[in-house]
BAGUKOL-150767 format. One record per residue (C-alpha): x, y, z; residue in three letters; chain; residue number from 0. Coordinates in steps of 0.05 Angstrom, whole numbers, plus 5000, padded with zeros to 4 digits. Example, Ala and Ser with C-alpha at 12.3 -4.5 7.8 and 13.67 -1.06 7.14 Angstrom:
2
+------+------+------+------+-------+------+
!    X !    Y !    Z ! resn ! chain ! resi !
+------+------+------+------+-------+------+
! 5246 ! 4910 ! 5156 !  ALA !     A !    0 !
! 5273 ! 4979 ! 5143 !  SER !     A !    1 !
+------+------+------+------+-------+------+
This chain:
276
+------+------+------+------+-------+------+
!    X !    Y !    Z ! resn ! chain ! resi !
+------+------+------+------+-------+------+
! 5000 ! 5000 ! 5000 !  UNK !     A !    0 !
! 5016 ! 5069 ! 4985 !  UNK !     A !    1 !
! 4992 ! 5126 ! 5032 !  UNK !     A !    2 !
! 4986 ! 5198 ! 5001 !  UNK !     A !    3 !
! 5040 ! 5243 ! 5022 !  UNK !     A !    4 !
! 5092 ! 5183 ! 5022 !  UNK !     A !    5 !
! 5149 ! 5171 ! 4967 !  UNK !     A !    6 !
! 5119 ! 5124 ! 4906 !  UNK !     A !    7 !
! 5164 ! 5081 ! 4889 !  UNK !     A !    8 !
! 5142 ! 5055 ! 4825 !  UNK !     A !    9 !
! 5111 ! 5093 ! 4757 !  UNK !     A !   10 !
! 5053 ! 5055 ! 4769 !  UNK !     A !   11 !
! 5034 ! 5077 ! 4832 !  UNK !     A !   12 !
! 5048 ! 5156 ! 4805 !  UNK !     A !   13 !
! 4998 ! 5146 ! 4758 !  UNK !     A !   14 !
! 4951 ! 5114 ! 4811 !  UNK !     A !   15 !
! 4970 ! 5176 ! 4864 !  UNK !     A !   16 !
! 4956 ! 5234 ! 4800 !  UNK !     A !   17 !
! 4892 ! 5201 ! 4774 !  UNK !     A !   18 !
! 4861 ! 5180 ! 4824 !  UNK !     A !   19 !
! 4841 ! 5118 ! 4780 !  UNK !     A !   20 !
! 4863 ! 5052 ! 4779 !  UNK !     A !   21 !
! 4918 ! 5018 ! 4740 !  UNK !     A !   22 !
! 4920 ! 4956 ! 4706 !  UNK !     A !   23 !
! 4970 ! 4917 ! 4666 !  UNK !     A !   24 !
! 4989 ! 4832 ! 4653 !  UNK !     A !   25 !
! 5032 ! 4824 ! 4714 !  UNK !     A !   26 !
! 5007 ! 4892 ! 4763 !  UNK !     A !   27 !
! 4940 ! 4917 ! 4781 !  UNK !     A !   28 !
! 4936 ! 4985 ! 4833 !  UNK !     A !   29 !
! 4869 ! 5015 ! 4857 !  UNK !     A !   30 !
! 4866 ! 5079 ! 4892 !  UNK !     A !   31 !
! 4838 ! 5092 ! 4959 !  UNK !     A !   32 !
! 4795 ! 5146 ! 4958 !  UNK !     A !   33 !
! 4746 ! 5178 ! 5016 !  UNK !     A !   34 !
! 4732 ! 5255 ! 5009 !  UNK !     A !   35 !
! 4807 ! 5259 ! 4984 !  UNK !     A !   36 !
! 4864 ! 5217 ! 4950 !  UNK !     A !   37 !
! 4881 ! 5176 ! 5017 !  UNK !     A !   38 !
! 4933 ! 5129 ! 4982 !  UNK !     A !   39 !
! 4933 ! 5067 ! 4940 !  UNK !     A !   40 !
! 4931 ! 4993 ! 4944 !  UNK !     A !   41 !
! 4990 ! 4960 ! 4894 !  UNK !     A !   42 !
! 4991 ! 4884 ! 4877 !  UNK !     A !   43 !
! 5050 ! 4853 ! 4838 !  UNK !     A !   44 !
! 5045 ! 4785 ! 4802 !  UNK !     A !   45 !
! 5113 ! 4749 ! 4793 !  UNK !     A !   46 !
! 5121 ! 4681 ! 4769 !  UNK !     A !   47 !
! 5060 ! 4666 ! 4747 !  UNK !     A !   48 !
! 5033 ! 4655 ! 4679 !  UNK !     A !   49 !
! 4959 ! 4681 ! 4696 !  UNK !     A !   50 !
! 4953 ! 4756 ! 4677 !  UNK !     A !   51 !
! 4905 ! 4805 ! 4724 !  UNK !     A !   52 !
! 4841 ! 4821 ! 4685 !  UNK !     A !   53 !
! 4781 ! 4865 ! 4691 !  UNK !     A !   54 !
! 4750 ! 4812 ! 4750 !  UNK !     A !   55 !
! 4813 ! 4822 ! 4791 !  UNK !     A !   56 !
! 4805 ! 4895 ! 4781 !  UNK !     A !   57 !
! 4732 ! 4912 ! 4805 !  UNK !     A !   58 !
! 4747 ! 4852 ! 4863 !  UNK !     A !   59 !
! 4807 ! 4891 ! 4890 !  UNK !     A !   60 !
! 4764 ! 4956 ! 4885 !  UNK !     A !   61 !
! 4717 ! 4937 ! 4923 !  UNK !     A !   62 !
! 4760 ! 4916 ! 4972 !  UNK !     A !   63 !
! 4796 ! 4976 ! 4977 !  UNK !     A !   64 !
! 4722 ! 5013 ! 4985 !  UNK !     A !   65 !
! 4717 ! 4971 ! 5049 !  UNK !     A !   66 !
! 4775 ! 4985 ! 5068 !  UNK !     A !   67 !
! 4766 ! 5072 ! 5054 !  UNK !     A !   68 !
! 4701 ! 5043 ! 5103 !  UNK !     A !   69 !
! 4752 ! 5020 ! 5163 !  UNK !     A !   70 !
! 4800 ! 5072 ! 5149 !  UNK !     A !   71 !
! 4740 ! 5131 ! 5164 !  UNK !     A !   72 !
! 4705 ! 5094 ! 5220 !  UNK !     A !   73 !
! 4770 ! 5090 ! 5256 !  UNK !     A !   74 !
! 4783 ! 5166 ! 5244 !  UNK !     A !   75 !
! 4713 ! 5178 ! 5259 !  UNK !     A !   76 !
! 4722 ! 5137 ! 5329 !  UNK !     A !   77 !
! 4787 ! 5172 ! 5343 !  UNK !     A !   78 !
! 4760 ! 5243 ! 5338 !  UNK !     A !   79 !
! 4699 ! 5222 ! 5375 !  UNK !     A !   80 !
! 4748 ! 5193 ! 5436 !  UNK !     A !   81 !
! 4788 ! 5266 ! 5433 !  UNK !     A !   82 !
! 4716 ! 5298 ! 5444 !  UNK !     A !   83 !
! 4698 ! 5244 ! 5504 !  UNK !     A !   84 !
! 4761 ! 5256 ! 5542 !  UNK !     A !   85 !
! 4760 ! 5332 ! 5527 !  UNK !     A !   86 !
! 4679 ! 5334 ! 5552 !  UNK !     A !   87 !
! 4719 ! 5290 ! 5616 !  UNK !     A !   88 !
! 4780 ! 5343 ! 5635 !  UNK !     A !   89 !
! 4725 ! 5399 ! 5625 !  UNK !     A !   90 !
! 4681 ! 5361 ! 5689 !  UNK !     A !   91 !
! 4742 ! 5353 ! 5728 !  UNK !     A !   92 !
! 4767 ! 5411 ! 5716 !  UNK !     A !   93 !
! 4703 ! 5448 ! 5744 !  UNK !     A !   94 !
! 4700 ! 5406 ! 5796 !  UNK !     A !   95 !
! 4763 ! 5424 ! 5814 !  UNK !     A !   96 !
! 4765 ! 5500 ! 5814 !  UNK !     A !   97 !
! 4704 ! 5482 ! 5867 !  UNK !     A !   98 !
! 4749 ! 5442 ! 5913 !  UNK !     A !   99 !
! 4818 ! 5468 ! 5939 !  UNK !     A !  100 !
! 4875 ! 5426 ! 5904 !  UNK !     A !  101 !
! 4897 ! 5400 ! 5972 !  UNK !     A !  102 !
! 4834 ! 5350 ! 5974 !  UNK !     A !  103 !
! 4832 ! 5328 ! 5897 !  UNK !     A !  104 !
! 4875 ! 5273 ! 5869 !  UNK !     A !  105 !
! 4954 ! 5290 ! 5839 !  UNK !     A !  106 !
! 4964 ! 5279 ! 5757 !  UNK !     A !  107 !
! 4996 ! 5214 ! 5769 !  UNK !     A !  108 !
! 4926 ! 5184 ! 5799 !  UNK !     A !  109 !
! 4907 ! 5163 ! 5745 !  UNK !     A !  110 !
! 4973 ! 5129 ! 5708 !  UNK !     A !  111 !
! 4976 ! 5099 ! 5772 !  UNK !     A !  112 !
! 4902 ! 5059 ! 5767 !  UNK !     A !  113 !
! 4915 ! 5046 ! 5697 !  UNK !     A !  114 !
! 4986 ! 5016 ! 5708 !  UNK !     A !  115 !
! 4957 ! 4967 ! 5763 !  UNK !     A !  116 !
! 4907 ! 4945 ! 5702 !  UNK !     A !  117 !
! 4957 ! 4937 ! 5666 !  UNK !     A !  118 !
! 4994 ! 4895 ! 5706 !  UNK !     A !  119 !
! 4913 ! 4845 ! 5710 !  UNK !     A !  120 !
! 4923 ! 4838 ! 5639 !  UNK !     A !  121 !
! 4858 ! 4881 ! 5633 !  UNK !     A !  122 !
! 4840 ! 4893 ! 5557 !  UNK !     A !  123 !
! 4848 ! 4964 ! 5517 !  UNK !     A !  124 !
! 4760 ! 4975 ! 5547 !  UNK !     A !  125 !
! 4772 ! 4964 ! 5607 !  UNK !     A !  126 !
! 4835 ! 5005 ! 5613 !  UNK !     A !  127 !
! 4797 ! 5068 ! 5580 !  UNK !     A !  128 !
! 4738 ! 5052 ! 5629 !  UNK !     A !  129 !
! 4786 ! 5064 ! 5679 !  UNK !     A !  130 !
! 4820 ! 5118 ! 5668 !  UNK !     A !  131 !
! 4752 ! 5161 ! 5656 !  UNK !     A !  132 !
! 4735 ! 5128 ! 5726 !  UNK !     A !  133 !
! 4797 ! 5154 ! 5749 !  UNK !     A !  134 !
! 4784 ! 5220 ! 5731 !  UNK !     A !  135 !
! 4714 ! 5221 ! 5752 !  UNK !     A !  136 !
! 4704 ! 5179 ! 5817 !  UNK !     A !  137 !
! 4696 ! 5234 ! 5863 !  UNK !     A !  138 !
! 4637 ! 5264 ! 5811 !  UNK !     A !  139 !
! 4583 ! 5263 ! 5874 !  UNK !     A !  140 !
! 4626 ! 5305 ! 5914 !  UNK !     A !  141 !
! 4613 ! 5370 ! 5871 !  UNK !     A !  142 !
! 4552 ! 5401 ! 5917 !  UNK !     A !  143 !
! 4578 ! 5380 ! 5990 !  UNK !     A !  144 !
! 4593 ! 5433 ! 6031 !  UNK !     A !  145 !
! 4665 ! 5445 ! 6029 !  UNK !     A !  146 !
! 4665 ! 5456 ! 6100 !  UNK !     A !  147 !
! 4652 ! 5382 ! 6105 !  UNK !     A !  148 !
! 4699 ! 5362 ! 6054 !  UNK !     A !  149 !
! 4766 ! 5401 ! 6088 !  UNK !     A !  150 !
! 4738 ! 5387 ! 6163 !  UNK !     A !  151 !
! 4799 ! 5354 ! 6207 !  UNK !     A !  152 !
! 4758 ! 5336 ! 6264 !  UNK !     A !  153 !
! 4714 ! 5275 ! 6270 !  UNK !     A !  154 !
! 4653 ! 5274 ! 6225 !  UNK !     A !  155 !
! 4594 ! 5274 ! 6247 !  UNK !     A !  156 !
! 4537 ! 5211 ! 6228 !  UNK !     A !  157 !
! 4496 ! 5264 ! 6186 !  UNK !     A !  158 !
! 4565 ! 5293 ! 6148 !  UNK !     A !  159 !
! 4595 ! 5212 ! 6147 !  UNK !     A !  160 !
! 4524 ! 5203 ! 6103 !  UNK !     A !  161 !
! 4531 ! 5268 ! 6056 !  UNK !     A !  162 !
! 4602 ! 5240 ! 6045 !  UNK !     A !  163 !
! 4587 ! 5162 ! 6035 !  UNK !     A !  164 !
! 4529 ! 5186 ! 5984 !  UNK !     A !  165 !
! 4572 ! 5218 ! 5941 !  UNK !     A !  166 !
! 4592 ! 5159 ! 5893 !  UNK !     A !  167 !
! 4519 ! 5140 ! 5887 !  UNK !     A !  168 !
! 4509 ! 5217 ! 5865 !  UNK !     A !  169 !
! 4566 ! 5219 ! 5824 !  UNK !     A !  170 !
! 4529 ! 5155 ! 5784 !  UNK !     A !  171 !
! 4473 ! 5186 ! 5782 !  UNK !     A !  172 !
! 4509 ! 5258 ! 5748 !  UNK !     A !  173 !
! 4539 ! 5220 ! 5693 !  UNK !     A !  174 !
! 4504 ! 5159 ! 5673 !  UNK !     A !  175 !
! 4474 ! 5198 ! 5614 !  UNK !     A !  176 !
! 4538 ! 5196 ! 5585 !  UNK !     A !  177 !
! 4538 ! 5149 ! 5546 !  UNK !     A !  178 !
! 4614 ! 5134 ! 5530 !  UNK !     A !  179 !
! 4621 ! 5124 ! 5603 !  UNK !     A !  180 !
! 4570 ! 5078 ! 5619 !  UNK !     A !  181 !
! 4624 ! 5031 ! 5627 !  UNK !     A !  182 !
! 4655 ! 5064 ! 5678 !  UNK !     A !  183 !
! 4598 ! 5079 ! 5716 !  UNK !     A !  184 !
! 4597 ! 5017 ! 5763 !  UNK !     A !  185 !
! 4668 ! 5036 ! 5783 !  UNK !     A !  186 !
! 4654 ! 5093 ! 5809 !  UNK !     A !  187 !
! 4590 ! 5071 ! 5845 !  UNK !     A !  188 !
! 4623 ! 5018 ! 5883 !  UNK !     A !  189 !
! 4702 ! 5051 ! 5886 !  UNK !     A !  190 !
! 4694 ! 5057 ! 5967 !  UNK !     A !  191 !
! 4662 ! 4978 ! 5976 !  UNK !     A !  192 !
! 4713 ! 4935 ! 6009 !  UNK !     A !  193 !
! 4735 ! 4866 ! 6001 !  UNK !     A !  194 !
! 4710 ! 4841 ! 6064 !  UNK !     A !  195 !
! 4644 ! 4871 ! 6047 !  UNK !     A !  196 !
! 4643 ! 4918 ! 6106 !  UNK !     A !  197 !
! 4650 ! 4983 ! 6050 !  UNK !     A !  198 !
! 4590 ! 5023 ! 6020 !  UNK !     A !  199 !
! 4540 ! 5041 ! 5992 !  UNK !     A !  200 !
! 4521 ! 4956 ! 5983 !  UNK !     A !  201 !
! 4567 ! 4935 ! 6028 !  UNK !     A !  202 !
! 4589 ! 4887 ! 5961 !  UNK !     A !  203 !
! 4645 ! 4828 ! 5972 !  UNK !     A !  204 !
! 4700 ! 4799 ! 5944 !  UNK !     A !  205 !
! 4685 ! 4786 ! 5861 !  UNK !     A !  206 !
! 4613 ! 4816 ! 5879 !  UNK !     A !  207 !
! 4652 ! 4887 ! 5871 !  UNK !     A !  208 !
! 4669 ! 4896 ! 5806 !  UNK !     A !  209 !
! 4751 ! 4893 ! 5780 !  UNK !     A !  210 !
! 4753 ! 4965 ! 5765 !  UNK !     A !  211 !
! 4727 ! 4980 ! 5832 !  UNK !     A !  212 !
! 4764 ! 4936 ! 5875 !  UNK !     A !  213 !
! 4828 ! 4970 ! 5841 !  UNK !     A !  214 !
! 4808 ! 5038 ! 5852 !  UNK !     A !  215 !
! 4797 ! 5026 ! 5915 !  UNK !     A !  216 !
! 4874 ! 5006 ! 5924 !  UNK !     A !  217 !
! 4895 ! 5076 ! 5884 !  UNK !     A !  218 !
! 4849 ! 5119 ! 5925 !  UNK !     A !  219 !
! 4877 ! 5090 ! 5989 !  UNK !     A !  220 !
! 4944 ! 5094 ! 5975 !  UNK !     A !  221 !
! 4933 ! 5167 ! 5953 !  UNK !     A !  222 !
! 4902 ! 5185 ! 6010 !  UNK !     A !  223 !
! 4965 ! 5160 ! 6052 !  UNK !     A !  224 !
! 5019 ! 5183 ! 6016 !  UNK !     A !  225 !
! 4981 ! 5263 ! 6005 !  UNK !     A !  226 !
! 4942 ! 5261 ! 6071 !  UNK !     A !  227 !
! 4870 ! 5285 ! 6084 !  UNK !     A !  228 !
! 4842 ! 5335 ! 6123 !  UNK !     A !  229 !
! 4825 ! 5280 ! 6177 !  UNK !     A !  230 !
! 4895 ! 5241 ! 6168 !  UNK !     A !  231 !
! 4965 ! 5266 ! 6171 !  UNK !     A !  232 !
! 5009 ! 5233 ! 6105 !  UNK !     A !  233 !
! 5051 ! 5177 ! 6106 !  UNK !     A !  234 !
! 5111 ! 5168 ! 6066 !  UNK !     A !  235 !
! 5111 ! 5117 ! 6017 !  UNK !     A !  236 !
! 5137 ! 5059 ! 6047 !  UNK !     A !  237 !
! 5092 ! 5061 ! 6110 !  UNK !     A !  238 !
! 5031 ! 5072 ! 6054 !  UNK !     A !  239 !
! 5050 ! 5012 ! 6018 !  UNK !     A !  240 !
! 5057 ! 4964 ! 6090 !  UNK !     A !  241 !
! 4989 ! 4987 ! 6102 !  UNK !     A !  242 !
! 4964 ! 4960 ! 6038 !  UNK !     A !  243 !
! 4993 ! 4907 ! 6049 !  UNK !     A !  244 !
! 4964 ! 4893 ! 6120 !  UNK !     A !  245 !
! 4899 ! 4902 ! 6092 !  UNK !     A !  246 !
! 4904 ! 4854 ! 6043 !  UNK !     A !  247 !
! 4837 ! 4811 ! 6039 !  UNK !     A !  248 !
! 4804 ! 4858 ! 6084 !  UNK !     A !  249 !
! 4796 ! 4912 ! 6058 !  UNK !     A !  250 !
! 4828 ! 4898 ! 5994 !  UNK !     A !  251 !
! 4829 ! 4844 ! 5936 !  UNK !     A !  252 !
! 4893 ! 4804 ! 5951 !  UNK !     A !  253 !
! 4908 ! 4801 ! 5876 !  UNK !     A !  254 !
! 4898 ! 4872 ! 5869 !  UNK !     A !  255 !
! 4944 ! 4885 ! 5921 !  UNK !     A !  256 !
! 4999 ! 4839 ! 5877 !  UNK !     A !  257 !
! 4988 ! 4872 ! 5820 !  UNK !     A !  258 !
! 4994 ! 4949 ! 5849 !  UNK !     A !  259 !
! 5058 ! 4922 ! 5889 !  UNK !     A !  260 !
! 5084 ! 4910 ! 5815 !  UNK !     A !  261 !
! 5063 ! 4975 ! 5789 !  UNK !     A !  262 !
! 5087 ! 5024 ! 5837 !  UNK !     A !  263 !
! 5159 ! 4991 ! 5823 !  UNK !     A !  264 !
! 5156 ! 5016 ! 5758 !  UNK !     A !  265 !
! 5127 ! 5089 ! 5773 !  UNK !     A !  266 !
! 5167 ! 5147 ! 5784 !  UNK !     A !  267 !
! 5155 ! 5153 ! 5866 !  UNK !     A !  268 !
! 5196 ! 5220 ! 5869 !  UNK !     A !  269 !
! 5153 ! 5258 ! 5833 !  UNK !     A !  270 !
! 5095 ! 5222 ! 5877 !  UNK !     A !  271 !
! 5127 ! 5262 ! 5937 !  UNK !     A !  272 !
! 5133 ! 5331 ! 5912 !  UNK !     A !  273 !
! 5071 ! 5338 ! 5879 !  UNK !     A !  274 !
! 5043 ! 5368 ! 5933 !  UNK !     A !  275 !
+------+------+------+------+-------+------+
């Protein structure tokens, strides 16, 4: 194949690339791909064989290379229309976030950090990208409580402990008319459920809580440990990652655990100490 804007390394394909038509002689036969533009050209090249390309050949290979004009323009179509999700997505955090002091949000490395433990699950390319817009969007419900609740260092009390643990159900409920994050949507419902199925708002268990939950559950804790809260003085890194490790099949998936032991490893952990 030949791709506009690329070197042509044959007459042949020149004539394809300035015509815009196809080419046909015994031994080559070259179709162009065409969408609104020239886009490039497909080239085949018959050696060794005694059976010459005719007009069959020709409108076969053109209609493959229709199909394949088809691909090519869904997959551009699908790529602009990911730029526009995760633009629509930094726009909600980033009100969110001009709401709530930088102090109590999550650091820029939150979310390489849920999508590296993922990784490390073998999770496929969807569930990855439901992640990461999970990631960015878990703490969705907390956009109308009273920031005097959200930055308070002393002990909540039972009404402010149930404005807080309704926030993922609100946050849910805020963006599951979007509809290129449904997926994501039952992470961030059930982000705060733990593994021994004493979390909220079900109080879910073990594989009841879905994989993308159970891991952000990991990230979020080890966040809030290594930054601090307003209710919890910060931990450096090591003492954050023994207590994940304590809580292991309590409070955490066990293999969730493995898997963020090997991803923190391969993370930069200096820059995870003067963010803030």
């Amino acid at each position: 194949s030949v791709y506009k804007g690329s070197q042509a390394y044959s007459r042949i394909e020149k004539r394809v690339i300035q015509r815009s038509a196809a080419v046909r002689n015994s031994f080559i036969l070259a179709v162009p791909l065409i969408a609104d533009d020239l886009i490039g050209a497909v080239v085949l090249q018959r050696k060794g064989s005694k059976r010459h390309f005719d007009a069959y050949d020709q409108q076969i290979l053109m209609t493959i290379a229709e199909q394949a004009v088809i691909g090519i323009r869904n997959l551009q179509l699908y790529e602009e229309q990911q730029k526009i999700v995760v633009g629509s997505i930094k726009s909600l955090v980033t009100l969110f976030d001009t709401r709530v002091p930088c102090v109590y949000t999550h650091s820029p490395y939150f979310s390489r950090l849920v999508c590296a433990i993922g990784q490390e699950m073998h999770l496929g390319e969807k569930q990855i990208q439901s992640l990461k817009f999970a990631s960015l969007l878990h703490d969705a419900g907390k956009v109308d409580i009273p920031l005097e609740i959200l930055t308070k260092s002393s002990k909540l009390t039972s009404k402010e402990l149930s404005i807080i643990r309704g926030h993922p159900l609100k946050g849910a409920k805020i963006l599951r008319h979007l509809e290129a994050i449904r997926p994501a949507i039952p992470i961030i419902l059930y982000h705060h459920e733990k593994y021994d199925g004493t979390g909220y708002p079900s109080r879910l268990k073990k594989g009841q809580i879905p994989i993308g939950a159970r891991i952000m559950s990991v990230a979020d804790a080890f966040e809030a440990m290594v930054y601090g809260r307003p209710y919890r003085e910060r931990m450096d890194i090591q003492e954050a990652i023994r207590e994940i490790k304590a809580k292991s099949e309590t409070q955490f998936d066990p293999v969730v655990v493995d898997a963020f032991l090997k991803a923190i490893k391969k993370l930069n952990l200096r820059k995870y100490l003067h963010y803030k």
